[in-house]
ZATOR-212309 format. One record per residue (C-alpha): x, y, z; residue in one letter. Coordinates in pm, whole numbers, padded with zeros to 5 digits, always signed. Layout:
XYZA
...
END
This chain:
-01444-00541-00930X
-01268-00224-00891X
-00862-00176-00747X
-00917-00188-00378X
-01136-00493-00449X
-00853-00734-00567X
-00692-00775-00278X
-01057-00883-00096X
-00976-01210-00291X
-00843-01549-00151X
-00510-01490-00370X
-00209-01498-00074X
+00067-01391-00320X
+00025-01067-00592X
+00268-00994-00832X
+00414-00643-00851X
+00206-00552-01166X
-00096-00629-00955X
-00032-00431-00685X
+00050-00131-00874X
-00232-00139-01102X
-00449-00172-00779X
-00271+00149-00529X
-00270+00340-00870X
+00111+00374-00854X
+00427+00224-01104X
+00597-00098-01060X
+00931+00146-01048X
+00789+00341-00755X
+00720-00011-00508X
+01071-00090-00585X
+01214+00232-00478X
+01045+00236-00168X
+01110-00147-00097X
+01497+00019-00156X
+01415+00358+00068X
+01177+00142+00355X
+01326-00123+00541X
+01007-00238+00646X
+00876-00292+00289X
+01018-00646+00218X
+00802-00863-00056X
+00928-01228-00098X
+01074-01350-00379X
+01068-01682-00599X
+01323-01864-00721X
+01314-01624-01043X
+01332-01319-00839X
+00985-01179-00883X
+00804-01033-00608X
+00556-01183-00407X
+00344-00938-00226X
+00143-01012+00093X
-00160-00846+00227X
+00103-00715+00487X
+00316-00561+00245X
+00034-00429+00030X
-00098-00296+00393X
+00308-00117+00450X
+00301+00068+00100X
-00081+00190+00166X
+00081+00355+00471X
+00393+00483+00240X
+00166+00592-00006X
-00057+00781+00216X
+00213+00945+00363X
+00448+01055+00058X
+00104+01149-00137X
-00161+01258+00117X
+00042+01389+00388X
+00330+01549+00173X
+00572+01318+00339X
+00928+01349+00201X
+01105+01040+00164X
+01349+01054+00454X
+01022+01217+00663X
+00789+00921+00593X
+01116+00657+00743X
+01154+00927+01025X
+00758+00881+01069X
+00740+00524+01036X
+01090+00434+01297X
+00893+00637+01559X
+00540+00500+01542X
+00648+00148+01448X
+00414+00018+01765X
+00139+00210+01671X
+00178+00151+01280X
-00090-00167+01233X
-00354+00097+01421X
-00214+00366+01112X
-00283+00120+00878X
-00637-00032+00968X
-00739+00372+01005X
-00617+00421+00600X
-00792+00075+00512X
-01123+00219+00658X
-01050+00580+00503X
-00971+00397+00192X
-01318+00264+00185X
-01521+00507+00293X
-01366+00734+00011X
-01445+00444-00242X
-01833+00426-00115X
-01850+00808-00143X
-01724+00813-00451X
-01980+00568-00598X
-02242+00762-00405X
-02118+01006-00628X
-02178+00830-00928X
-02542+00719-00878X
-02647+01102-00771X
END
C-alpha cells in the first residue's frame, strides 16, 4: 500500500505521525499550519494528541499544494483560502484527482 493509499482505509481518526508520513511532510510542519490556518483544526483526545479526519487531511492537501506547488507564501495561501472558501471542497476534489493521476503515472513509469 503506498502513502496516498492509507487514508483509502476504513480508519476515521489518523494520528499526526500518520498523516505526515503519508503527505510526505514533518509532524512540526501540520502543527504550524494548524497554528498559521484557521481552517486546519484536528480534534484532540483527552491526552492532547491529534486526531485527523479525512477533512482535515483533505485542508492540508490544499495547504500543501499551495505553499509547495504553487509557491504560495504563508500569509498568500490564508489570503487564497479566505477568498475561495465556497469554492475550496471543488479545489480540493481537483488535487485528490491530480494526486492520483500523478501516482498512476508514476507507476506507469515504473513498469516501462
Amino acid at each position: 500500500m503506498d502513502n496516498q493509499d492509507i487514508f483509502a482505509s476504513s480508519k476515521y481518526y489518523y494520528s499526526i505521525r500518520e498523516v505526515a508520513e503519508a503527505l510526505q511532510v514533518k509532524a512540526s510542519q501540520i502543527r504550524y499550519w494548524e497554528k498559521e490556518f484557521s481552517i486546519l483544526k484536528p480534534k484532540k483526545n483527552k491526552k492532547g494528541d491529534r486526531r485527523f479526519v479525512q477533512k482535515d487531511i483533505e485542508i492540508l492537501r490544499l495547504i500543501i499544494y499551495l505553499l509547495k506547488e504553487k509557491k504560495f507564501t504563508i500569509e498568500g495561501a490564508k489570503a487564497y483560502i479566505a477568498e475561495q472558501k465556497k469554492s475550496i471542497s471543488t479545489d480540493l476534489e481537483a488535487i485528490k484527482h491530480l494526486e492520483n493521476a500523478r501516482q498512476r503515472l508514476q507507476n506507469l513509469e515504473r513498469y516501462l
